[in-house]
C-alpha positions in Angstrom: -51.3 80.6 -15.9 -52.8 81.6 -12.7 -56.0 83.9 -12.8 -57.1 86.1 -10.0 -60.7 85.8 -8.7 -61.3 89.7 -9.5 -60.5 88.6 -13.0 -62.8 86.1 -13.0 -65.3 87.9 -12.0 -65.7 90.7 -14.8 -65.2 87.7 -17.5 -68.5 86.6 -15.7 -70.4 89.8 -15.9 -68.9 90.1 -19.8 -70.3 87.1 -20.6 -73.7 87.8 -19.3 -74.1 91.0 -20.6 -73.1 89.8 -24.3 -75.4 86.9 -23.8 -78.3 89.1 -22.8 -77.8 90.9 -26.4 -77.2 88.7 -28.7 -79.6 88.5 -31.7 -82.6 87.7 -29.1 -86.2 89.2 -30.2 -87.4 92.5 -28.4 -90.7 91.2 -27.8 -88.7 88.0 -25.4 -87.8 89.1 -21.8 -84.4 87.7 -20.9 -84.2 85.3 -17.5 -81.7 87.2 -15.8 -81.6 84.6 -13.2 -81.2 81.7 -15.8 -78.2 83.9 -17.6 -76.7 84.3 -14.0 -76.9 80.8 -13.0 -75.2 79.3 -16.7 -72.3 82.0 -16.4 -71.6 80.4 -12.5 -71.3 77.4 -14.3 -69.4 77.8 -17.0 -66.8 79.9 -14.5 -66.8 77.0 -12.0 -66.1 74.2 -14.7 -63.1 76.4 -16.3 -62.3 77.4 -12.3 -61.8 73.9 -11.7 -60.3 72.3 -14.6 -57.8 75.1 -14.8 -57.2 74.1 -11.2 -56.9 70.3 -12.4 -54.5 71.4 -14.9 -52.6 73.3 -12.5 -51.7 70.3 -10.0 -49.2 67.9 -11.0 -50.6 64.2 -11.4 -49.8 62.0 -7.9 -46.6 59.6 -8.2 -47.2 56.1 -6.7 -45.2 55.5 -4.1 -43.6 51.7 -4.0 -43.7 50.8 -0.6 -41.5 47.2 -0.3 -43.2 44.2 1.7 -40.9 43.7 4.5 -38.1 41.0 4.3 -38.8 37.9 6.0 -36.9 37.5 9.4 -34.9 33.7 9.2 -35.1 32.4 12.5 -32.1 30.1 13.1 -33.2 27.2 14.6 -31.1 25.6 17.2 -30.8 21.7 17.0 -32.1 19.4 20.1 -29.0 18.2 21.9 -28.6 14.6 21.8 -28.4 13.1 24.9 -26.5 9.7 25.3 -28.6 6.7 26.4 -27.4 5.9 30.0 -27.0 1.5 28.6 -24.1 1.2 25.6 -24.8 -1.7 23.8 -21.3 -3.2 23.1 -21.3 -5.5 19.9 -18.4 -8.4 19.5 -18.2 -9.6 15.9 -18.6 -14.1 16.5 -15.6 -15.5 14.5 -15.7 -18.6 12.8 -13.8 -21.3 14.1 -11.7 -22.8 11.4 -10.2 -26.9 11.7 -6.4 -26.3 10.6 -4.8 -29.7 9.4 -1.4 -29.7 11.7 2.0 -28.7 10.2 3.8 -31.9 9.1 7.1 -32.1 10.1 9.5 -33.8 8.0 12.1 -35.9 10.1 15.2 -37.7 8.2 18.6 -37.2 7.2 19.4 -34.1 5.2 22.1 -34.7 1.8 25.1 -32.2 2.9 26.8 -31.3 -0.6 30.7 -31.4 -0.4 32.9 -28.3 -0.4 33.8 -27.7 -4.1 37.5 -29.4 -4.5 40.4 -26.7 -4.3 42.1 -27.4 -7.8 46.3 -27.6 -8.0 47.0 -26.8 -11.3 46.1 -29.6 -13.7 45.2 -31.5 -10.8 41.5 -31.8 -8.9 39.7 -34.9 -7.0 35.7 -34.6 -6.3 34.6 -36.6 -3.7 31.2 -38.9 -4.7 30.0 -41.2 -1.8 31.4 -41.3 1.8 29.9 -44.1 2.9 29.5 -45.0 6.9 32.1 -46.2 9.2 31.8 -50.0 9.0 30.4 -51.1 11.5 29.6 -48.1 13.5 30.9 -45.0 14.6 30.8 -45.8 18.5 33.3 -48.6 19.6 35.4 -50.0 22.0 39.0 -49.3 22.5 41.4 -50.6 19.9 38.5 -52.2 17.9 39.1 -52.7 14.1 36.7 -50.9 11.8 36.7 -49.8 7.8 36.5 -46.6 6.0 35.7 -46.1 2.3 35.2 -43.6 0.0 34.2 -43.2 -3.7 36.5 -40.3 -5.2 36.6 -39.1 -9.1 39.8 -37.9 -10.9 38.4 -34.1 -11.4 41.1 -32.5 -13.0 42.7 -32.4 -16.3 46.2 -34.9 -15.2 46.2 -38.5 -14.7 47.0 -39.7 -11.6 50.0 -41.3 -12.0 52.6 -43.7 -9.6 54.2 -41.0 -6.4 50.2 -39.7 -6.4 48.8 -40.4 -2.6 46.4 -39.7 0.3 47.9 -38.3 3.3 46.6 -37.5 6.6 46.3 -34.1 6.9 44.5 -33.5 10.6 43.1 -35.6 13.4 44.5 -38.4 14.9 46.2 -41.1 13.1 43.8 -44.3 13.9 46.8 -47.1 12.2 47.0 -45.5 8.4 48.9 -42.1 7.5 49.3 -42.5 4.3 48.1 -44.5 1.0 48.7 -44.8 -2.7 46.5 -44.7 -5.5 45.5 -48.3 -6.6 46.5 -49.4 -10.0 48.2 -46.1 -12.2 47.6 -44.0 -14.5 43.9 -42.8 -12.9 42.5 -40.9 -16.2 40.3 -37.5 -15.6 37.0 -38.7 -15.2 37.5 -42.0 -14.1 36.5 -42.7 -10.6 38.0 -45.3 -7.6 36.8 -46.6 -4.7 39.3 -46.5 -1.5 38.8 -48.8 1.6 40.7 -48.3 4.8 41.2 -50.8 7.7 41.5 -49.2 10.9 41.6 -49.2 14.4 40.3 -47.2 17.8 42.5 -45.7 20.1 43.4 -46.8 23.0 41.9 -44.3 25.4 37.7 -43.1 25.1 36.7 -40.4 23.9 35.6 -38.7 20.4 38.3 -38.6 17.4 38.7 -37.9 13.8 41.0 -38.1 11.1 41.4 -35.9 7.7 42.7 -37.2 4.5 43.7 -35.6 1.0 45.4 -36.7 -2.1 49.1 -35.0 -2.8 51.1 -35.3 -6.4 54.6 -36.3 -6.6 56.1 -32.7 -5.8 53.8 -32.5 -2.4 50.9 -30.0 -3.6 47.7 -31.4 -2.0 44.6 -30.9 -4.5 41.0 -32.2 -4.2 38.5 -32.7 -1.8 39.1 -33.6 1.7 38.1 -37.3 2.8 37.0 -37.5 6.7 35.9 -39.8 9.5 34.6 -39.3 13.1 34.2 -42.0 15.3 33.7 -42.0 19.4 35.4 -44.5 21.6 34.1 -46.3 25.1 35.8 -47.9 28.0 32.9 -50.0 28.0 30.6 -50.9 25.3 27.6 -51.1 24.9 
């Protein structure tokens, strides 16, 4: 409640007037001047904390520390050195043992025979041209071959080779040796022939035919070359 200074100022005078007449002896003179000067006081201590009262209590005030300022830091170019150093890797040299070439006559496996029925002939050796395959003109050489009855019919009598390409170097034609030729069992046949009569390169084709003309069996050849003049 707020109290005018007016106010104030009677409650002063009331207070030092009832002072002066409380229960004090006659004979005692009051201090008028000692009465005045408590009554001042008591009125300034209840003027001031009546004042105190009166004023609401200060709030602290947060004040926040300032944020810290990030300074991006901008990274020293790298400059290229002016000299590149250019490094070659040092192979080993390795000793390679050389590739060995294998030189020689390669085995040529015969075409499989063409079957006739009940009747088939698989050829076994062919041996060399006795005694070589370059000659002079109308020389005599041989011919052989080893041949197996591959089918399931014996070769009987009317059963033959026949020439069936090439040139015809003195045989056409020849029998089988010593009938019936059982499947299984095998013969050997040796032809006697001769060059022609002019050089050059020439060959000659055989294959075995039954008695009603159906060739059968594998085919039986010879290549020889021929010279004017030899060696």
């Amino acid at each position: 409640m707020k109290v005018s200074r007016s106010s104030l100022f009677v409650l002063i005078l009331v207070v030092i007037f009832t002072a002066s007449c409380a229960g004090q002896a006659p004979t005692e003179t009051p201090d008028i001047n000692a009465s005045l000067t408590a009554g001042v006081s008591t009125f300034a201590a209840y003027f001031f904390q009546t004042q105190t009262a009166m004023v609401p209590p200060a709030t602290a005030t947060f004040t926040p520390s300032p944020s810290p300022t990030i300074t991006p830091v901008t990274p020293t170019s790298l400059t290229a050195s002016p000299t590149a150093l250019a490094f070659f890797p040092v192979l080993a040299t390795s000793t390679f043992a050389p590739v060995v070439t294998i030189t020689g006559t390669n085995y040529t496996r015969t075409a499989a025979p063409a079957a006739s029925g009940c009747n088939n002939l698989q050829l076994l050796i062919d041996y060399d041209v006795v005694p070589y395959h370059t000659m002079q003109i109308n020389s005599a050489f041989h011919k052989s071959w080893k041949v197996a009855n591959a089918g399931t019919c014996n070769w009987v009598a009317g059963y033959r080779f026949v020439l069936v390409s090439g040139t015809d170097m003195g045989v056409s034609t020849f029998s089988v040796r010593n009938p019936p030729i059982v499947p299984g069992q095998w013969q050997t046949y040796d032809l006697s022939l001769t060059a022609p009569s002019r050089a050059g390169t020439y060959t000659a084709t055989y294959q075995m035919r039954d008695g009603a003309g159906n060739r059968f069996g594998s085919l039986l050849s010879l290549t020889i070359t021929v010279r004017t003049v030899y060696p």
